[in-house]
KEKE-3310 file (N, C-alpha, C; in steps of 0.2 Angstrom, whole numbers, plus 5000, padded with zeros to 4 digits):
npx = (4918:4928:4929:4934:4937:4925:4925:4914:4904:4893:4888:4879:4883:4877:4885:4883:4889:4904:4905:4908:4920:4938:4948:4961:4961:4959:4972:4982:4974:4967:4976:4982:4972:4970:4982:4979:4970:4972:4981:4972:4967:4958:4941:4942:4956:4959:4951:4959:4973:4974:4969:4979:4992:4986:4987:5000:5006:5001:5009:5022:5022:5018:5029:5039:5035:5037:5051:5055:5049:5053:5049:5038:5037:5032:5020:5016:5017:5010:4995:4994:4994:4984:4968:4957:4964:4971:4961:4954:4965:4968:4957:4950:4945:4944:4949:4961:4970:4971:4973:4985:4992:4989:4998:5010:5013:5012:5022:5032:5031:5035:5047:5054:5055:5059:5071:5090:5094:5089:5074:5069:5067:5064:5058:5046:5040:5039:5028:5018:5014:5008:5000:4991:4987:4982:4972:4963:4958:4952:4941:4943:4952:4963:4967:4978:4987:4991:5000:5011:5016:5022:5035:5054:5057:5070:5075:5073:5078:5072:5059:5048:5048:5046:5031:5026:5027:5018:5005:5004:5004:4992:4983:4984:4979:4967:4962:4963:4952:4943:4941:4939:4929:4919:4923:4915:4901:4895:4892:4885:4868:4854:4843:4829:4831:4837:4837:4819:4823:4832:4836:4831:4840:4850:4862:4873:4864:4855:4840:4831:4843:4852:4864:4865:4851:4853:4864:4858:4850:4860:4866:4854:4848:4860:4865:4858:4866:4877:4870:4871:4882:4886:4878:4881:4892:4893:4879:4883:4893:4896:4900:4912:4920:4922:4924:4936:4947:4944:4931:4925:4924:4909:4904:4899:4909:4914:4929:4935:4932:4942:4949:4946:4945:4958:4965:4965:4971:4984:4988:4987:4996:5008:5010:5013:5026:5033:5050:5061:5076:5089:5088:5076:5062:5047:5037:5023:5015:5013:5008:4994:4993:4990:4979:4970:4969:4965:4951:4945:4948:4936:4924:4925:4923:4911:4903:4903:4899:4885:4881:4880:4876:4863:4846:4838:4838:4842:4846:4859:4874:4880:4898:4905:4902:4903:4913:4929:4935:4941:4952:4967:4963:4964:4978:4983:4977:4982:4994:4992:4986:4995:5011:5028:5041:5057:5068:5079:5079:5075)
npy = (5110:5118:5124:5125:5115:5115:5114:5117:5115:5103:5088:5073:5057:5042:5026:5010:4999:5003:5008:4996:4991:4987:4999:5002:4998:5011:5018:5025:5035:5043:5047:5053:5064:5070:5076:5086:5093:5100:5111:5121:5115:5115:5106:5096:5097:5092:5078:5073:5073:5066:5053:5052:5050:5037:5028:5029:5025:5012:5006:5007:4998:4987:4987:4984:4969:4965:4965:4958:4945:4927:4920:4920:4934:4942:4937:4943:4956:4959:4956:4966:4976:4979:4986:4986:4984:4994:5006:5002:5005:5017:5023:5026:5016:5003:4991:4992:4991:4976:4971:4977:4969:4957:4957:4957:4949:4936:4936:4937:4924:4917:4921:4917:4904:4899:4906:4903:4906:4902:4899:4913:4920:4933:4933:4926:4934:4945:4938:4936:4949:4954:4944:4947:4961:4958:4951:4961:4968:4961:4947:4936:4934:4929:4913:4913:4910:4897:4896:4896:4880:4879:4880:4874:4861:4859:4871:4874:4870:4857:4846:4847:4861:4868:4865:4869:4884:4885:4881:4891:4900:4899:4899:4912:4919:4916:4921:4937:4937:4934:4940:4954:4951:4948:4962:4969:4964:4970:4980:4980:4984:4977:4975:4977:4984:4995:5014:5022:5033:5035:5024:5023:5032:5025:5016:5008:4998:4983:4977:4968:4960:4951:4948:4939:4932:4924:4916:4908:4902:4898:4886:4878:4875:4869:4862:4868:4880:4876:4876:4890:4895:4889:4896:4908:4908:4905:4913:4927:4926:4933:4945:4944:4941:4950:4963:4957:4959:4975:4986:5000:5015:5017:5003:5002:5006:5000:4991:4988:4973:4965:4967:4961:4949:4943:4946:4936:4924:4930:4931:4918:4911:4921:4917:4902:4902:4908:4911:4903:4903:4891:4884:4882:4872:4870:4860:4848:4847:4859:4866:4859:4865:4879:4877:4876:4886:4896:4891:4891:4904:4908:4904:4906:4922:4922:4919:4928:4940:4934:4933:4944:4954:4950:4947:4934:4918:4920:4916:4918:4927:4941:4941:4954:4969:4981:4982:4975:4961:4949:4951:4947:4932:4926:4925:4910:4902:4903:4899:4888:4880:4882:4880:4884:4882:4878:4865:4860:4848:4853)
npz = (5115:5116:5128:5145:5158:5173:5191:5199:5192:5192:5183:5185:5180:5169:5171:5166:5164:5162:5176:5184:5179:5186:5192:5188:5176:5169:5169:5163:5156:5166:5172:5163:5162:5174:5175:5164:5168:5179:5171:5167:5153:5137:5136:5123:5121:5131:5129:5117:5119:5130:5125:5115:5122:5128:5117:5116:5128:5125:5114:5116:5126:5119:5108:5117:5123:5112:5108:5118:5117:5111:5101:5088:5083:5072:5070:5082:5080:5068:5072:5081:5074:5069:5059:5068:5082:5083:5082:5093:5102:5102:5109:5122:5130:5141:5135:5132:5144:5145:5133:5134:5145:5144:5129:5136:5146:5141:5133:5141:5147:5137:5135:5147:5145:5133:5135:5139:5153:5172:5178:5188:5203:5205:5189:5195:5204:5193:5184:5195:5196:5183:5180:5189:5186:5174:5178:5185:5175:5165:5169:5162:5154:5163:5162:5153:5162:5162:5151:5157:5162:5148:5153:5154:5165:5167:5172:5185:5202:5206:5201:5211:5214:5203:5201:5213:5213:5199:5207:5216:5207:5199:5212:5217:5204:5203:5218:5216:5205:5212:5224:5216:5210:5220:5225:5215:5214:5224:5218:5210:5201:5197:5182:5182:5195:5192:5192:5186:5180:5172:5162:5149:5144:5144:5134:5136:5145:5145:5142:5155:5160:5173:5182:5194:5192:5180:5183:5189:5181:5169:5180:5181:5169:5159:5148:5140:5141:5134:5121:5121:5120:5107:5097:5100:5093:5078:5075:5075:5067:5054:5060:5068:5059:5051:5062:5068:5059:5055:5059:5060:5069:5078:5075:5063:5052:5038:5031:5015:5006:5002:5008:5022:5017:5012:5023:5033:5029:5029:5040:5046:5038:5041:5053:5051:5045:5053:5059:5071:5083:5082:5096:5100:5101:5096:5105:5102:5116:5118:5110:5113:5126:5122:5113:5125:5130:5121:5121:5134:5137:5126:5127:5142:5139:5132:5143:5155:5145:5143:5156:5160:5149:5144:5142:5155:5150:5135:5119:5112:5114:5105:5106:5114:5111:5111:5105:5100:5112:5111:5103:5108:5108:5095:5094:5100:5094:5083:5085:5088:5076:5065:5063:5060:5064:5068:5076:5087:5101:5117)
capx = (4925:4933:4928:4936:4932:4923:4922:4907:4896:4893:4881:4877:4881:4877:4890:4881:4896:4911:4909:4912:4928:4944:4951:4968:4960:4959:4975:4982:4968:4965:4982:4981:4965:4971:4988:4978:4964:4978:4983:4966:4966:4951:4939:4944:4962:4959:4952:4962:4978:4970:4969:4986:4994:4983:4990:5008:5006:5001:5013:5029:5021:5018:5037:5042:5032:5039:5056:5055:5046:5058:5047:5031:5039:5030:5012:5015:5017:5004:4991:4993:4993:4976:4962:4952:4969:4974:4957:4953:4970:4969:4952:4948:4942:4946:4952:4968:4974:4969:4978:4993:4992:4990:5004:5017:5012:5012:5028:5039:5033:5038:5054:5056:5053:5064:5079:5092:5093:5086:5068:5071:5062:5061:5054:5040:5035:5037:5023:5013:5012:5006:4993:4984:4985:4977:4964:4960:4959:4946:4942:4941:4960:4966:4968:4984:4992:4992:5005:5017:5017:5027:5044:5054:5057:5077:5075:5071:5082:5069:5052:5043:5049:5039:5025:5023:5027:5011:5001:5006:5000:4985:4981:4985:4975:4961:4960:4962:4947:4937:4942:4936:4922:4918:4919:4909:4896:4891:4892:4881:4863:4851:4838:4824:4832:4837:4832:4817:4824:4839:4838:4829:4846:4855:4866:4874:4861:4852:4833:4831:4848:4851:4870:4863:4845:4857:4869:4855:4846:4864:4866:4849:4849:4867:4864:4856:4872:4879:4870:4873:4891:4888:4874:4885:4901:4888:4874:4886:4900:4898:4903:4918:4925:4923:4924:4942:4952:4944:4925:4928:4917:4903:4904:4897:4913:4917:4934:4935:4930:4945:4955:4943:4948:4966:4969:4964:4976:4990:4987:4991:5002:5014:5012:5015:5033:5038:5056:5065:5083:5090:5088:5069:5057:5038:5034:5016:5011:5015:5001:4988:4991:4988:4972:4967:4970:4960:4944:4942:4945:4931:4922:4923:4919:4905:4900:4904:4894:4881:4876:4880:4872:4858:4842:4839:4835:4843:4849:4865:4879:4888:4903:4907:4896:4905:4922:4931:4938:4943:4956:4972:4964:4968:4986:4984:4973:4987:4999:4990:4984:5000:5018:5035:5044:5060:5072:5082:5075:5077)
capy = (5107:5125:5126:5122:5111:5119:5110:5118:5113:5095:5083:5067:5055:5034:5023:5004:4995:5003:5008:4989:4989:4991:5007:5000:4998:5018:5021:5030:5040:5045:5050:5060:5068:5072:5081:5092:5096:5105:5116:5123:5115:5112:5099:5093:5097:5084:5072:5070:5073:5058:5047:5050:5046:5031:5026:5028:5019:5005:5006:5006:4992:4981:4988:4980:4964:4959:4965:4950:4938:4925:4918:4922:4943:4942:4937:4946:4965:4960:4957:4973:4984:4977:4991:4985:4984:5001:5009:5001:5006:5024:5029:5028:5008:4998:4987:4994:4989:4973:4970:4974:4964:4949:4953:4957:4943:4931:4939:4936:4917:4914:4922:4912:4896:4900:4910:4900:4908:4898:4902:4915:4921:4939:4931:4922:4939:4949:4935:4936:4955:4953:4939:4951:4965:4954:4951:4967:4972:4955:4941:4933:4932:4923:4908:4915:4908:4891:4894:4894:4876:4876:4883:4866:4860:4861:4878:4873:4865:4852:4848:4850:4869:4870:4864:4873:4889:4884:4883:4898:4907:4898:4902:4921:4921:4913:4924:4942:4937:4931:4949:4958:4950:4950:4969:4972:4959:4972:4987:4980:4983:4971:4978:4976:4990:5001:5018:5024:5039:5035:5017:5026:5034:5020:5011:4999:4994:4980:4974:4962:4960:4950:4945:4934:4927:4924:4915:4903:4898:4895:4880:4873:4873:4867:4858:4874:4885:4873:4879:4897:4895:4887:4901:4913:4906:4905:4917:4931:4925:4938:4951:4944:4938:4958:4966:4957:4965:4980:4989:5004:5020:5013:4997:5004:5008:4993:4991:4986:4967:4962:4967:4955:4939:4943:4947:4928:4920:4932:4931:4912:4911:4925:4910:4897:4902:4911:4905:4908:4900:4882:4880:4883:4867:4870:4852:4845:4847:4866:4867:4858:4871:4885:4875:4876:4894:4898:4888:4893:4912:4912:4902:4911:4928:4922:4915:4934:4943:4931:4935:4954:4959:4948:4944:4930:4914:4924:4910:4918:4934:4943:4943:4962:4972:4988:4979:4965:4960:4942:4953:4943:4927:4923:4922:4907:4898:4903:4897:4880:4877:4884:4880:4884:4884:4871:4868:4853:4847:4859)
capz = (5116:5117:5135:5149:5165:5179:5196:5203:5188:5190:5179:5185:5172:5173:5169:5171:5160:5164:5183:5186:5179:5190:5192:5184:5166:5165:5175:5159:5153:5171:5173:5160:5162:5182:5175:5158:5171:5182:5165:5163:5148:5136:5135:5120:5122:5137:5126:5113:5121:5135:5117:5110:5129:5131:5113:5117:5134:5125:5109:5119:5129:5114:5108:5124:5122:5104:5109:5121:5116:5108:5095:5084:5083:5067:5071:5088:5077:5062:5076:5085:5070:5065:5058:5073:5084:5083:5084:5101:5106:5102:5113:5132:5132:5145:5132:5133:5148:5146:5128:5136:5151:5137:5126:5140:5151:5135:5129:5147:5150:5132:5136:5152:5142:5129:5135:5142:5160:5171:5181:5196:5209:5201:5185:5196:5203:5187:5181:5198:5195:5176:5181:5194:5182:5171:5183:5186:5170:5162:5171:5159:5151:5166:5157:5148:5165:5159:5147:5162:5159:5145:5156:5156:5172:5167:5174:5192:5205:5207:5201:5215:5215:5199:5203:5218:5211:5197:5210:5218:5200:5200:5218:5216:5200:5207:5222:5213:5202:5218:5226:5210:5207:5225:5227:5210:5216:5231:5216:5203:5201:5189:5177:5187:5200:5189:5195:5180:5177:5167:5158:5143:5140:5144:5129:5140:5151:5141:5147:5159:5163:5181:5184:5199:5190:5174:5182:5195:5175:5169:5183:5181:5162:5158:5141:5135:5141:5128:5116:5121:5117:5099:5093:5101:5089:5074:5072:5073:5063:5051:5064:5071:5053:5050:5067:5070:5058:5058:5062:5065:5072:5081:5073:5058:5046:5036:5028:5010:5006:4999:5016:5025:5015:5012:5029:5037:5025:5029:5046:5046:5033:5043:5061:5049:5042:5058:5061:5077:5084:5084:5102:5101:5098:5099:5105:5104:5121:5121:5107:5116:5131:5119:5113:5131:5132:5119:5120:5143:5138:5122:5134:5149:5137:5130:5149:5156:5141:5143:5161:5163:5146:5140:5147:5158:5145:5130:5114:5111:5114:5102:5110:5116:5107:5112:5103:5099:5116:5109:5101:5109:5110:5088:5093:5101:5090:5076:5088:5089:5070:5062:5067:5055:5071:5067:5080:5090:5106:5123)
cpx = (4930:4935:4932:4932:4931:4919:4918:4901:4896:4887:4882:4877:4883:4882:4889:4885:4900:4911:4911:4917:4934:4946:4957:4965:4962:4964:4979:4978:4967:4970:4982:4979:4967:4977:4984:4974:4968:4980:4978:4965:4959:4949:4939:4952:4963:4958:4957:4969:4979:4971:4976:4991:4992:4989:4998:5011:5005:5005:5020:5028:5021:5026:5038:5040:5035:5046:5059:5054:5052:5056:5040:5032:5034:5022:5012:5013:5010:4997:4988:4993:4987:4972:4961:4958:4970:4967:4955:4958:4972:4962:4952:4946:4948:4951:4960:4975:4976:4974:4984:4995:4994:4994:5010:5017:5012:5020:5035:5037:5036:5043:5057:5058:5059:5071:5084:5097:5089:5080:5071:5064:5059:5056:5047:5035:5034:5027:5017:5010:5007:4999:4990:4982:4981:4970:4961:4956:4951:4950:4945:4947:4964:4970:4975:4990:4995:5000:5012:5019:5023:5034:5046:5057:5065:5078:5074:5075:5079:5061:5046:5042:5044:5032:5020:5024:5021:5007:5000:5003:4994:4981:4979:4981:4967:4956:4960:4957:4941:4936:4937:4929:4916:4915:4915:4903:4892:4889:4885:4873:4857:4846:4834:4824:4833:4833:4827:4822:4830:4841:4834:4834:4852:4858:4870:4870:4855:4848:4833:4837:4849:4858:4870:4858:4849:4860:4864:4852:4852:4863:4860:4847:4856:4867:4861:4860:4877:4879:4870:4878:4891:4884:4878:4892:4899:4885:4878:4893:4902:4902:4907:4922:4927:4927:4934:4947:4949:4934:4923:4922:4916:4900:4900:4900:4917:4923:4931:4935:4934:4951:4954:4947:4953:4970:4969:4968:4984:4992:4991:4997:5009:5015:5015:5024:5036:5043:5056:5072:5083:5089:5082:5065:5047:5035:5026:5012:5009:5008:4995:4987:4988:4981:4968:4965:4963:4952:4940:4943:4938:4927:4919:4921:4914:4900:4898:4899:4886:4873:4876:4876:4865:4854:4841:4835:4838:4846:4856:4866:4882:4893:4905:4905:4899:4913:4922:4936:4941:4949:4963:4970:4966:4977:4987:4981:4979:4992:5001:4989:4989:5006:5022:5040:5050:5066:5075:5080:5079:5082)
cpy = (5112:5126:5122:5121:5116:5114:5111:5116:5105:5092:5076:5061:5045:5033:5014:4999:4996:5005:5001:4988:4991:4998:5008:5002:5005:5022:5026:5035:5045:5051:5057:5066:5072:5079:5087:5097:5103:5112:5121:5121:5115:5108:5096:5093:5091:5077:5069:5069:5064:5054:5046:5047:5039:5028:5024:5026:5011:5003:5005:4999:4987:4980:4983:4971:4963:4960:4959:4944:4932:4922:4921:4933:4945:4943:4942:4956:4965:4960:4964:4979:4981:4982:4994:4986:4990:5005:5007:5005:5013:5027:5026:5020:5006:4992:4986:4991:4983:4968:4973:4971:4958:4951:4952:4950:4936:4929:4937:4929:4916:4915:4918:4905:4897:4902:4904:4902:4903:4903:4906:4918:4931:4939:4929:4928:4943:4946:4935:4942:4957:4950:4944:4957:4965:4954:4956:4971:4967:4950:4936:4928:4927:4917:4906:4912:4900:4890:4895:4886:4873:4878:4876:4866:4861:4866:4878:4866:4857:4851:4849:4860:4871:4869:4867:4881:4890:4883:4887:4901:4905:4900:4912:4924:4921:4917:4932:4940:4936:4938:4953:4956:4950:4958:4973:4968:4965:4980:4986:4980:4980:4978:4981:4982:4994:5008:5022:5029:5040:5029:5018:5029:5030:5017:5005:4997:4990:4979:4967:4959:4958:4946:4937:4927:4923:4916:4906:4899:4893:4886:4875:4873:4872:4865:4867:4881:4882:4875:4887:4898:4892:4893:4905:4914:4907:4909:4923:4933:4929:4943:4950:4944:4948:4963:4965:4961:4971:4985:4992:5009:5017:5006:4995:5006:5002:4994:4987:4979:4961:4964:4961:4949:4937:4941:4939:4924:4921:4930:4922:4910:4914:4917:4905:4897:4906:4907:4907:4902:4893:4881:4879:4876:4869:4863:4852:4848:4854:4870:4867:4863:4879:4883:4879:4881:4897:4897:4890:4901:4914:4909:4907:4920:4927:4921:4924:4939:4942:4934:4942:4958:4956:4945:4936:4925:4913:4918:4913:4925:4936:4945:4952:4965:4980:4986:4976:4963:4954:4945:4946:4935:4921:4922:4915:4900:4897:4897:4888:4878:4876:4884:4880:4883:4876:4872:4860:4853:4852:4854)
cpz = (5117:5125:5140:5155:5170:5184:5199:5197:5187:5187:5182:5177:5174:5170:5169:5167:5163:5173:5184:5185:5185:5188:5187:5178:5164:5167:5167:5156:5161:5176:5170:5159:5170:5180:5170:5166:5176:5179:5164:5156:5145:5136:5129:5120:5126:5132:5121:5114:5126:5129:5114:5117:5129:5124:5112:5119:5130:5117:5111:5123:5123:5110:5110:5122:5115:5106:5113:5121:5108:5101:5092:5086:5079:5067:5078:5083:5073:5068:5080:5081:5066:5062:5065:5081:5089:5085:5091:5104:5107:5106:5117:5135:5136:5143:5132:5135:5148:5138:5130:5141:5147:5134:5131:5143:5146:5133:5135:5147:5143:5132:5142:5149:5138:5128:5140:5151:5164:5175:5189:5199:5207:5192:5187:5199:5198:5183:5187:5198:5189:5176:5188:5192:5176:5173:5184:5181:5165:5165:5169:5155:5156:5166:5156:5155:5165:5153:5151:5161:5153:5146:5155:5163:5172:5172:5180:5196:5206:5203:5204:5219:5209:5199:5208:5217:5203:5201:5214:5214:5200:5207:5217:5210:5201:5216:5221:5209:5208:5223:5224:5211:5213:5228:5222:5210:5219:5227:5211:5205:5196:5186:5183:5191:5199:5191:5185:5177:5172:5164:5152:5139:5141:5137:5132:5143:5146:5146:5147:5160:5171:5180:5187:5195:5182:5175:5185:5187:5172:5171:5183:5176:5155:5150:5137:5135:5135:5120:5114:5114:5108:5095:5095:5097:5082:5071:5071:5069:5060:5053:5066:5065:5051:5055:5068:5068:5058:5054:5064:5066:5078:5079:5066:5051:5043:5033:5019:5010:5006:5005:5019:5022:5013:5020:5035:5035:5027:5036:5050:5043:5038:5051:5058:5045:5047:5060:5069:5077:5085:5089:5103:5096:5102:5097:5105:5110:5123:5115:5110:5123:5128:5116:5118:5133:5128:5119:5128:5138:5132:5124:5140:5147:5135:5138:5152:5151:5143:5150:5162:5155:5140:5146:5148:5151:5136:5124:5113:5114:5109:5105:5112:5110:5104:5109:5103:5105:5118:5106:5102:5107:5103:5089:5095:5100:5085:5079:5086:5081:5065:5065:5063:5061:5070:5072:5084:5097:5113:5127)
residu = (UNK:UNK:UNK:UNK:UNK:UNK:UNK:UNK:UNK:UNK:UNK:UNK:UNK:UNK:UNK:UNK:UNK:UNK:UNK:UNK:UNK:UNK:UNK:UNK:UNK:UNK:UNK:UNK:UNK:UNK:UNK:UNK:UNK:UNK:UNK:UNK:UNK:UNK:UNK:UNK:UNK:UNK:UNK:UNK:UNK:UNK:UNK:UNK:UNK:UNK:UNK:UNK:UNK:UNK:UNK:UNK:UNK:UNK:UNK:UNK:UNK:UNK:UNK:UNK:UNK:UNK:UNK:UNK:UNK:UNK:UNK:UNK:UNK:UNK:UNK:UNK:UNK:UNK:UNK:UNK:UNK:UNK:UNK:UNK:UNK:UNK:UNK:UNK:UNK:UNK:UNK:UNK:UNK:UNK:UNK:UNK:UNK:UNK:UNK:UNK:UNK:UNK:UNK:UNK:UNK:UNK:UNK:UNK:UNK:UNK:UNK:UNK:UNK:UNK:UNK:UNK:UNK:UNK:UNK:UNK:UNK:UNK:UNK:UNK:UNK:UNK:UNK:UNK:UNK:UNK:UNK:UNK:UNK:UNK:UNK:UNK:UNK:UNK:UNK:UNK:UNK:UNK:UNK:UNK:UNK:UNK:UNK:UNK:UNK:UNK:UNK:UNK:UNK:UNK:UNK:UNK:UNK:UNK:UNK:UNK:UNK:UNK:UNK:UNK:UNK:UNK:UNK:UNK:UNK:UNK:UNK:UNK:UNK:UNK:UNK:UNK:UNK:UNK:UNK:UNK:UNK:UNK:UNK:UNK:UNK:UNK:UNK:UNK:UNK:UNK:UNK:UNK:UNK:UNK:UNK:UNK:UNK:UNK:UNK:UNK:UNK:UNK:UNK:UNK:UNK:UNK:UNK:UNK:UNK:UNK:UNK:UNK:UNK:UNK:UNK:UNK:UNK:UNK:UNK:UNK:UNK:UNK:UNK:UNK:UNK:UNK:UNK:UNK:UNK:UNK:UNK:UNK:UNK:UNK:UNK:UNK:UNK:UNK:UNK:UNK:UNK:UNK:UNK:UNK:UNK:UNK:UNK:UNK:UNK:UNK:UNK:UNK:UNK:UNK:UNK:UNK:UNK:UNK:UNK:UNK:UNK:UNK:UNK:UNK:UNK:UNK:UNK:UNK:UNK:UNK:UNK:UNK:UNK:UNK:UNK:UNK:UNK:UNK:UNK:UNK:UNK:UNK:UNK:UNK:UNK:UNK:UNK:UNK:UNK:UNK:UNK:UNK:UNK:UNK:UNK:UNK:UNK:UNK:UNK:UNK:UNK:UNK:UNK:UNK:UNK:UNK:UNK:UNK:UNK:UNK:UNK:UNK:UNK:UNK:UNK:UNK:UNK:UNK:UNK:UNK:UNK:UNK:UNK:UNK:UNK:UNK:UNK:UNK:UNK:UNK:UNK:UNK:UNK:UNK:UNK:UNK:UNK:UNK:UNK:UNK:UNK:UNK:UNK:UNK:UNK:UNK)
# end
């Protein structure tokens, strides 16, 4: 750890997880590692200064995001200083990115919606930049551009401006994942291909894994992708009820018992008496979009673990194994179950 980097000794090292991800995800950590590497620093100096960097990149960013966001300040902060929160957010995960892409992006429609300016053309790209760095980041969050929706249409000379500026977002989010998943299509290689010599030392590379053969059983056994999603919700319930708030290490450092069963109470408790201002009414239909939100992304993560890390046939996933990458999507479950939010109509 003492030693420093030396570009003439290189080790071959697999990566059959994370090379698929965008480059975005690690633009902090890679940044950082580019400038120590400069310094002759050590390799542990690299790491860990790379981990407090990456942390402070996403500490100002969530700052920023509750700073903005006009209502639920409360559950936006408890959420992000979770056990499990904090420990993703302080090491080198992809995950990173990816929770702050979700709360920003979360945090500016809900400012659009609720700030009494009306919708501009700088707001519409601020939000088409956020939704393809989203994309970049997990497919799978995309979703979260549904809560454009609740802007009211007041904010738009017309309603045909808003609606074609919603499908604008949809368009743009729909073509940034087709992109992606396109150029990680032509990177990825199934089990089967694996070359021998290095799938004995693999930890990501689960057996019998096929993206493509995964995806062809899917569509010809649809009723039993059904029951994917339920055993996948179920069988490891224990691990999420734990893993959420916090699971720390390798998935192996429990918190105290008595954290777990407080902390799910508190959790709701703190969304169900969140105030915000008179002008602010969270109507009915603005819940069911947040329904929406959350049932396509634990959906589409269960769907995404399903075919890239379980063999073809498999009865269920734990969701993200290497973490809990459902992290954001409890905000809008709370959003939906629990409402204190009192206010006179927009």
């Amino acid at each position: 750890m003492d030693s420093s980097l030396k570009s003439e000794e290189k080790t071959f090292v697999d990566f059959p997880n994370t090379a698929l991800y965008s480059p975005f995800c690690y633009l902090p950590q890679a940044v950082s590692i580019y400038i120590l590497k400069k310094s002759n620093a050590s390799i542990g100096y690299i790491f860990y200064v790379a981990r407090l960097i990456t942390f402070l990149t996403w500490l100002f960013s969530i700052f920023f995001a509750i700073r903005i966001i006009p209502i639920y300040k409360r559950l936006f902060a408890f959420l992000a200083l979770l056990p499990m929160s904090i420990c993703i957010n302080t090491s080198m995960s992809a995950d990173v990115m990816t929770n702050i892409c979700s709360f920003l992006l979360t945090a500016y429609i809900f400012r659009c919606a609720f700030s009494k300016e009306r919708f501009t053309s700088r707001d519409f790209i601020i939000i088409a930049l956020l939704l393809i760095l989203l994309a970049l980041t997990k497919l799978v969050y995309t979703p979260i551009i549904l809560l454009f929706l609740i802007i009211p249409r007041r904010k738009y000379s017309n309603t045909r401006s808003f609606w074609a500026q919603f499908f604008m977002l949809l368009i743009i989010g729909l073509a940034s994942t087709a992109i992606w998943s396109k150029i990680i299509t032509n990177l990825y290689i199934p089990y089967f291909k694996y070359n021998p010599r290095f799938i004995n030392d693999m930890t990501d590379l689960y057996s019998g894994t096929d993206i493509r053969g995964q995806i062809k059983y899917i569509l010809s056994h649809k009723l039993d992708f059904l029951a994917v999603i339920y055993h996948s919700l179920t069988i490891p319930f224990t691990m999420y009820f734990t893993g959420y708030i916090g699971t720390l290490g390798w998935l192996e450092c429990f918190l105290p018992q008595w954290i777990y069963i407080l902390s799910y109470p508190l959790i709701f408790f703190i969304a169900f008496f969140e105030k915000a201002g008179e002008d602010i009414e969270f109507r009915p239909f603005y819940k069911l979009i947040l329904l929406c939100i959350f049932i396509s992304t634990v959906v589409l993560l269960i769907f995404s673990q399903y075919i890239s890390a379980e063999a073809i046939g498999d009865k269920y996933v734990p969701l993200c194994r290497e973490g809990i990458s459902y992290l954001f999507s409890l905000f809008y479950l709370c959003c939906f179950l629990t409402n204190g939010l009192t206010s006179r109509r927009l």
